[in-house]
C-alpha positions as a printed NumPy array, in Angstrom:
array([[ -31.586,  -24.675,  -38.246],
       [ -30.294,  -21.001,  -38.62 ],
       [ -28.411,  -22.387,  -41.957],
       [ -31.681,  -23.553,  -42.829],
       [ -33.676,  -20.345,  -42.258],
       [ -30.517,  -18.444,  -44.002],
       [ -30.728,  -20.411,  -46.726],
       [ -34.507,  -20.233,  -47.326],
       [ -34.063,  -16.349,  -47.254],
       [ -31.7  ,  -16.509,  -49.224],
       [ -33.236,  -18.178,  -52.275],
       [ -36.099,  -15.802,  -51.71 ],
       [ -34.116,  -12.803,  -52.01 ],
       [ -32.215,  -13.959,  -55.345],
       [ -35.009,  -13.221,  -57.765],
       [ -35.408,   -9.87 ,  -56.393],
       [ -31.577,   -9.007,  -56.92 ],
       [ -32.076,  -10.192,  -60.522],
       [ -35.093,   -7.986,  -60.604],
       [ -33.716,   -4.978,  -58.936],
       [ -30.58 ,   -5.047,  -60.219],
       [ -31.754,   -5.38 ,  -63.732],
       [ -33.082,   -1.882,  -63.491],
       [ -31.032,   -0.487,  -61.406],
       [ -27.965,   -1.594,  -64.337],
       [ -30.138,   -0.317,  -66.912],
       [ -30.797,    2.937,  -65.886],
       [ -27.225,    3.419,  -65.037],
       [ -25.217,    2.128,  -68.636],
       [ -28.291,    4.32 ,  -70.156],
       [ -26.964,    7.492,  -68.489],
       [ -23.551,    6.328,  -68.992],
       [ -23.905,    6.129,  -72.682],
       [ -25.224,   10.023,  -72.361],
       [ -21.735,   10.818,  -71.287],
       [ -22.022,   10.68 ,  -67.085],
       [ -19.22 ,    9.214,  -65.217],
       [ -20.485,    5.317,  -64.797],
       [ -18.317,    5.37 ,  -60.973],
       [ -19.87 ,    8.956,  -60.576],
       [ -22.672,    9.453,  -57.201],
       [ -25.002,   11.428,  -59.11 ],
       [ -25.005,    8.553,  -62.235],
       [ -25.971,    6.168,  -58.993],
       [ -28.459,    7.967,  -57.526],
       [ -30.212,    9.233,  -60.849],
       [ -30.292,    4.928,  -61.539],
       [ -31.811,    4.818,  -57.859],
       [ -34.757,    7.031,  -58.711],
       [ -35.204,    6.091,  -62.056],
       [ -35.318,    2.498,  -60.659],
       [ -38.372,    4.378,  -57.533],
       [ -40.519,    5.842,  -60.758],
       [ -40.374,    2.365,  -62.479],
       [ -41.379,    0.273,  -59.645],
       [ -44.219,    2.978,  -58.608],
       [ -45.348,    3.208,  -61.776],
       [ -45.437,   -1.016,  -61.962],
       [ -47.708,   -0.513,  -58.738],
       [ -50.428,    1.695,  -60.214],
       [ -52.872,   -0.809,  -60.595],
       [ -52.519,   -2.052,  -57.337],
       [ -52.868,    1.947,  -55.849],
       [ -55.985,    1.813,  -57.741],
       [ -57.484,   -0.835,  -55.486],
       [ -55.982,    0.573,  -52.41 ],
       [ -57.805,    3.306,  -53.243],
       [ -61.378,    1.837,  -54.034],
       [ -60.777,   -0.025,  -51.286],
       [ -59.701,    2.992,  -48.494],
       [ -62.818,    4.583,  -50.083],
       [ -65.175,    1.459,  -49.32 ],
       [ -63.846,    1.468,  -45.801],
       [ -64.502,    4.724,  -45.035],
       [ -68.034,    4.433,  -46.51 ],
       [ -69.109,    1.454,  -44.366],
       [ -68.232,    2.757,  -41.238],
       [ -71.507,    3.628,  -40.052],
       [ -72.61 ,    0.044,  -40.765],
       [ -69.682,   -1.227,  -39.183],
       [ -70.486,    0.552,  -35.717],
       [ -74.254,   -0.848,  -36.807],
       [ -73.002,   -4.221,  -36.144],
       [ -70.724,   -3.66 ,  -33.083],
       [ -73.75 ,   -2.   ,  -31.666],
       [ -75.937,   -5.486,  -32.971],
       [ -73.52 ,   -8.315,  -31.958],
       [ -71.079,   -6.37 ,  -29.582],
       [ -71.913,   -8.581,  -27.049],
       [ -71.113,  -11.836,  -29.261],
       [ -67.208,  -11.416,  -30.699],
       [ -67.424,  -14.203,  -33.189],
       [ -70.651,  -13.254,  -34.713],
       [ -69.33 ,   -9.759,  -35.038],
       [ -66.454,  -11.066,  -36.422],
       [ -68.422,  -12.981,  -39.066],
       [ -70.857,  -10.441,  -39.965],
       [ -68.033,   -7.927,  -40.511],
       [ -66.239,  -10.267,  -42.936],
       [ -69.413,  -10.608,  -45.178],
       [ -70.056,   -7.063,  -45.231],
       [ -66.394,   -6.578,  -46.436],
       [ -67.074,   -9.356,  -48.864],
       [ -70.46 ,   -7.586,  -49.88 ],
       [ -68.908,   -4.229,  -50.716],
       [ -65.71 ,   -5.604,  -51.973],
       [ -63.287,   -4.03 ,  -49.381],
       [ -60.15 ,   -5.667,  -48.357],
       [ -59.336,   -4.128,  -45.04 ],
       [ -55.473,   -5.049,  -45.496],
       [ -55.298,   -3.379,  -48.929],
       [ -53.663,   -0.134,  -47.528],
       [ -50.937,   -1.478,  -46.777],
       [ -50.371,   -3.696,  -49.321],
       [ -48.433,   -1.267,  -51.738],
       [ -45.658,   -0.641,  -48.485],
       [ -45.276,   -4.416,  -48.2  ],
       [ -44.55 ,   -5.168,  -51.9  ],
       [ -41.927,   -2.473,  -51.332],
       [ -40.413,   -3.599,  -48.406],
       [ -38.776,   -6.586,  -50.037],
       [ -37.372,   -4.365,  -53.076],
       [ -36.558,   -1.822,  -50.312],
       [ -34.47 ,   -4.838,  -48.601],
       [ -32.894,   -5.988,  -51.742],
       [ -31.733,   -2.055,  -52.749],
       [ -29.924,   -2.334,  -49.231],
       [ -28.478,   -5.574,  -48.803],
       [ -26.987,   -4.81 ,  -52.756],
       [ -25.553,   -1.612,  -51.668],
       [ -24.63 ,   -2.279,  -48.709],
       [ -22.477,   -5.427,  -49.368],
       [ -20.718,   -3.589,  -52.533],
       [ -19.741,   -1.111,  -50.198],
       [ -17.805,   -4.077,  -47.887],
       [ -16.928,   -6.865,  -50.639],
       [ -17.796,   -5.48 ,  -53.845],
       [ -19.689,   -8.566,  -54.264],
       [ -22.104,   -9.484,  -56.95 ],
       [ -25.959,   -9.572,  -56.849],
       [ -27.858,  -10.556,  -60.102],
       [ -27.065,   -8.061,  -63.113],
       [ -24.323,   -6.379,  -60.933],
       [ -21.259,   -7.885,  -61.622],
       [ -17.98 ,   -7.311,  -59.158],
       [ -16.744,   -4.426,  -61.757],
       [ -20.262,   -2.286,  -61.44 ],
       [ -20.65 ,   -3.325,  -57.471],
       [ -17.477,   -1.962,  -56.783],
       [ -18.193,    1.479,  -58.679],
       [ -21.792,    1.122,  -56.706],
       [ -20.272,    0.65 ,  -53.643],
       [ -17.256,    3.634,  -53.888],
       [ -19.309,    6.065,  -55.575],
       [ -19.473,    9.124,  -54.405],
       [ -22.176,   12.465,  -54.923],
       [ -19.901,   15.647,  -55.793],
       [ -16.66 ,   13.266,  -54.796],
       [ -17.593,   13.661,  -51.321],
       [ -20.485,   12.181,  -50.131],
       [ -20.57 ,    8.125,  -50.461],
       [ -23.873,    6.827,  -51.637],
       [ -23.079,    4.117,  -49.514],
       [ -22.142,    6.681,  -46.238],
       [ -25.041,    6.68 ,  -43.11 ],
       [ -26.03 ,    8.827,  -40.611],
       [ -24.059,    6.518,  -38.202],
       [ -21.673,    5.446,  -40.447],
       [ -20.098,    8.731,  -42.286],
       [ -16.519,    8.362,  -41.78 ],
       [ -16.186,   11.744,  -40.014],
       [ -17.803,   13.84 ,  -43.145],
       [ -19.933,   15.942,  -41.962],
       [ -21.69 ,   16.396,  -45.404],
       [ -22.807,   12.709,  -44.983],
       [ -24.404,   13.542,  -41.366],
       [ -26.129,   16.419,  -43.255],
       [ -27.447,   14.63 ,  -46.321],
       [ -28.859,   11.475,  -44.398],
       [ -30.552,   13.938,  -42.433],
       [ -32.2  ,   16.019,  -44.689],
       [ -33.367,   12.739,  -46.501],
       [ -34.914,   11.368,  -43.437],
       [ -36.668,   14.493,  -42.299],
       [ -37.944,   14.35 ,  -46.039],
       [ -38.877,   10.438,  -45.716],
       [ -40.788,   11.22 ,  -42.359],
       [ -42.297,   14.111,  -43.433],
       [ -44.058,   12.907,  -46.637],
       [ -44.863,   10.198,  -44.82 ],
       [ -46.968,   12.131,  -42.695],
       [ -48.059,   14.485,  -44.939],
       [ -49.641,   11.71 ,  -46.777],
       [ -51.752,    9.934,  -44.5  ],
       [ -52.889,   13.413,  -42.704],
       [ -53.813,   14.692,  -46.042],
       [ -55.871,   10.912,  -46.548],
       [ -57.754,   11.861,  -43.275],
       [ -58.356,   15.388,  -43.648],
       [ -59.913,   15.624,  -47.246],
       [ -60.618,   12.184,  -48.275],
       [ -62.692,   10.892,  -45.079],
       [ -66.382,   11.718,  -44.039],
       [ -67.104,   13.092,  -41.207],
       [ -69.014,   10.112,  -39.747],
       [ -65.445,    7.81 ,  -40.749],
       [ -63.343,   10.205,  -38.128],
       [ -64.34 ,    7.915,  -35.227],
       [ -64.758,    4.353,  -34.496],
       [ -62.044,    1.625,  -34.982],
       [ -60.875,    2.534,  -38.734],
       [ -60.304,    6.035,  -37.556],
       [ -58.025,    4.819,  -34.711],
       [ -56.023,    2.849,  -36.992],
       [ -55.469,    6.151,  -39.394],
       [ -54.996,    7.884,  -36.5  ],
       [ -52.16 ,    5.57 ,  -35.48 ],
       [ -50.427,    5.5  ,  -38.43 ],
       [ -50.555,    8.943,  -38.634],
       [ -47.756,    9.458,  -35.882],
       [ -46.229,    5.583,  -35.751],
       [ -44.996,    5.157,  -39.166],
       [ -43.235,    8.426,  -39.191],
       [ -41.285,    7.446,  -35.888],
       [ -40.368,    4.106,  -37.121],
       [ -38.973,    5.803,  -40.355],
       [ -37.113,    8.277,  -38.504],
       [ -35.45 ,    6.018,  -36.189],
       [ -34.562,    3.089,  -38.709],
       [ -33.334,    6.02 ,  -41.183],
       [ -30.226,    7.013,  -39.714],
       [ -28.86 ,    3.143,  -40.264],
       [ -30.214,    3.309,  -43.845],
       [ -27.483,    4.365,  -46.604],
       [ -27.73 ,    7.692,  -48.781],
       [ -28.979,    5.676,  -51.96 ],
       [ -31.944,    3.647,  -49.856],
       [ -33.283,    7.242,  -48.466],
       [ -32.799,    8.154,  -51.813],
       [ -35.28 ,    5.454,  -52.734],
       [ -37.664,    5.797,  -50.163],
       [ -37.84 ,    9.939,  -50.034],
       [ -38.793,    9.783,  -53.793],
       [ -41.237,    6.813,  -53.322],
       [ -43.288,    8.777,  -50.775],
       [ -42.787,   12.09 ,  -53.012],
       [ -44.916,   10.03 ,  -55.475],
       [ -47.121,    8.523,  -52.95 ],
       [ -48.038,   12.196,  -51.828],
       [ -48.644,   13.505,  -55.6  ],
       [ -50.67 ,   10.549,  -56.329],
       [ -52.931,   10.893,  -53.514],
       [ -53.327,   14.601,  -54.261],
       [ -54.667,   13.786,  -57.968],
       [ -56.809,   11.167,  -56.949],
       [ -58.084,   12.817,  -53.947],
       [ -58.655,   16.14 ,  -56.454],
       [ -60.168,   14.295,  -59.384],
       [ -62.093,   11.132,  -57.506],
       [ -62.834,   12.076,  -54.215],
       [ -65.049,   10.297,  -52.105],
       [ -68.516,   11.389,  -51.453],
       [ -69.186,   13.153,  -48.544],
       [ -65.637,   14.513,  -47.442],
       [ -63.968,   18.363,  -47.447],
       [ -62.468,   17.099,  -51.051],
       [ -65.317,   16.104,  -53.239],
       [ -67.172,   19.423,  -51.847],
       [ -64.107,   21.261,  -52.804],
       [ -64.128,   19.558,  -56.13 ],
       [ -67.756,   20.22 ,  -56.361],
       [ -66.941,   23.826,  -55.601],
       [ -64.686,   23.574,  -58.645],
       [ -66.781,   22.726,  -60.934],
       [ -69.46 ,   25.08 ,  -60.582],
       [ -66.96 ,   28.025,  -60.912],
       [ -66.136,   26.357,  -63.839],
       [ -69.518,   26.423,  -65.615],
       [ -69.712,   22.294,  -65.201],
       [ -72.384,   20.182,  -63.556],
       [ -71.503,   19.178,  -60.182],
       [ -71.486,   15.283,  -59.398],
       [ -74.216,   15.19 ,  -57.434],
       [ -76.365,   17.069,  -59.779],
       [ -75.178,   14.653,  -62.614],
       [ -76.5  ,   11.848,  -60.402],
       [ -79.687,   13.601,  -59.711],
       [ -80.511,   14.506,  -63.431],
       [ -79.626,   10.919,  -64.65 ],
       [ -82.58 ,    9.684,  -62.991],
       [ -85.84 ,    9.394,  -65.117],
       [ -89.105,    9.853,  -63.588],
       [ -91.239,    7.244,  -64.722],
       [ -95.094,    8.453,  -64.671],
       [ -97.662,    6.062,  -63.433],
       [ -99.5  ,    4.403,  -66.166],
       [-103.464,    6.165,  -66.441],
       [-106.189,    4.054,  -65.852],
       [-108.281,    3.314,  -69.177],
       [-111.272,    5.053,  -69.392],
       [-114.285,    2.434,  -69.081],
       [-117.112,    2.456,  -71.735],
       [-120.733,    2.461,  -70.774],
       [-122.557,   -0.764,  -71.341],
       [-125.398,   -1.262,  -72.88 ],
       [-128.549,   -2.301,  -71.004],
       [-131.077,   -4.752,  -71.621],
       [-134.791,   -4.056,  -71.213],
       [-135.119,   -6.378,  -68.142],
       [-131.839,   -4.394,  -66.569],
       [-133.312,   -0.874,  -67.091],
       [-136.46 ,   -1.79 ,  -65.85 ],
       [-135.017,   -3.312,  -62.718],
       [-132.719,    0.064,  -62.556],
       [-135.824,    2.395,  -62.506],
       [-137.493,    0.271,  -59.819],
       [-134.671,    0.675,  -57.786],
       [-134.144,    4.468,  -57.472],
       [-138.356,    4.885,  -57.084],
       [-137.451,    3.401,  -53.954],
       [-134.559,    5.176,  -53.248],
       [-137.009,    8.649,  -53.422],
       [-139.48 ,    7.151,  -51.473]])
């Protein structure tokens, strides 16, 4: 049964080495041909990141919808609470309810994390590929025995083995010193990105309820998870991951400065901005785009004209009234 599941996984994982690996060797006979040493550390590691920035840039589109989607969630909080207040009493009418209003506003509550668990199998394939060239210079996709070998023994400033851990450094202290700064790096961006995600990209009435929690626990649990599994990670895989969250963080910041969502410290800030700037603020934009539409005047009605017998009866009429 184990064989089973091994095998399984393993047919799984074999596109991804082709897929990884196809970068990863591209990147690195590219700076080879500019002269760097193809067994050198740095060569390795510069194919590491250059293999981050193309995946992360592959996953813009599906940032994009994390981020409409965040957004959404943070704007239907206060009919969220609405409905726990409504059906709290009834769990799988809440449960319902909340489902169609995520289907009505087109928000996919699981869409945050959707960008870390497309990376996670990449993340997996970067390590098992490194990893096993550093013990059997075996092969994985587009890196044959010759290149996993000079993967696997390569070394930054012929000291530091891109392959070395935190656990694992063979007595060189450099190693120890390197994993750490790149996992105090990973955690920290990690961090830093989901604080600055609650602090100036969520409204005021978003800080509390359910969703909040849920920020609020990522906030401090993904760090710690990071932080412990990163001292059994290899040099080049917290090479990876420390650049991948560097981008993370500077993408968030443009978005969060140029699209912020209504209501929060940032799209005041941004509003801020743009007055000091000479432009028209967003709301003010809104407000001016909207075209008051006069009601229609009622037509003026002609006089009639009478006949004899009508004015007659007319002049009878008010003689009475005086009388």
């Amino acid at each position: 049964m184990l064989s089973f599941i091994g095998d399984i996984g393993h047919a799984i994982m074999v596109p991804l080495y082709y897929a990884v690996s196809f970068v990863l060797v591209g990147f690195h006979k590219g700076l080879s041909s500019l002269g760097m040493d193809p067994a050198g550390g740095l060569t390795w590691v510069l194919s590491i990141i250059g293999l981050t920035l193309t995946i992360r840039a592959a996953l813009i589109p599906l940032f994009v919808k994390q981020i409409k989607s965040s957004r959404n969630m943070q704007l239907i909080q206060p009919k969220v609470r609405e409905l726990q207040k409504k059906y709290g009493h009834d769990r799988e009418r809440l449960a319902q309810e909340t489902m169609k209003l995520y289907k009505d506003t087109g928000t996919n509550p699981f869409a945050s994390c959707l960008p870390i668990l497309l990376q996670m199998p990449i993340f997996l394939a970067l390590f098992r590929m490194l990893d096993q060239a550093s013990k059997k210079d075996k092969a994985h996709g587009f890196l044959d025995e010759t290149l996993a070998k000079q993967f696997g023994d390569s070394k930054i400033l012929d000291v530091i083995p891109v392959s070395g851990t935190f656990l694992k450094n063979g007595g060189v202290t450099e190693v120890m010193v390197l994993a750490a700064v790149l996992v105090v790096g990973m955690t920290a961006t990690t961090f830093l990105t989901q604080r600055q995600l609650m602090s100036k990209n969520m409204p005021t009435d978003a800080l509390s309820g359910p969703y909040a929690q849920q920020q609020k626990l990522l906030l401090y649990v993904l760090p710690v998870v990071f932080a412990v599994g990163g001292i059994a990670f290899p040099i080049g895989v917290l090479v990876y991951w420390t650049v991948s969250n560097l981008w993370t963080m500077c993408q968030q910041f443009y978005v969060i400065r140029n699209n912020p969502a209504p209501g929060t410290p940032a799209f005041k800030a941004k509003e801020e901005r743009d007055r000091a700037n000479g432009k028209v603020p967003a709301t003010q934009a809104a407000a001016e785009q909207v075209t008051l539409v006069e009601e229609p005047k009622a037509p003026r009605q002609q006089p009639q004209r009478q006949t004899k017998a009508q004015r007659t009866n007319n002049q009878r009429t008010n003689k009475k009234k005086k009388r």
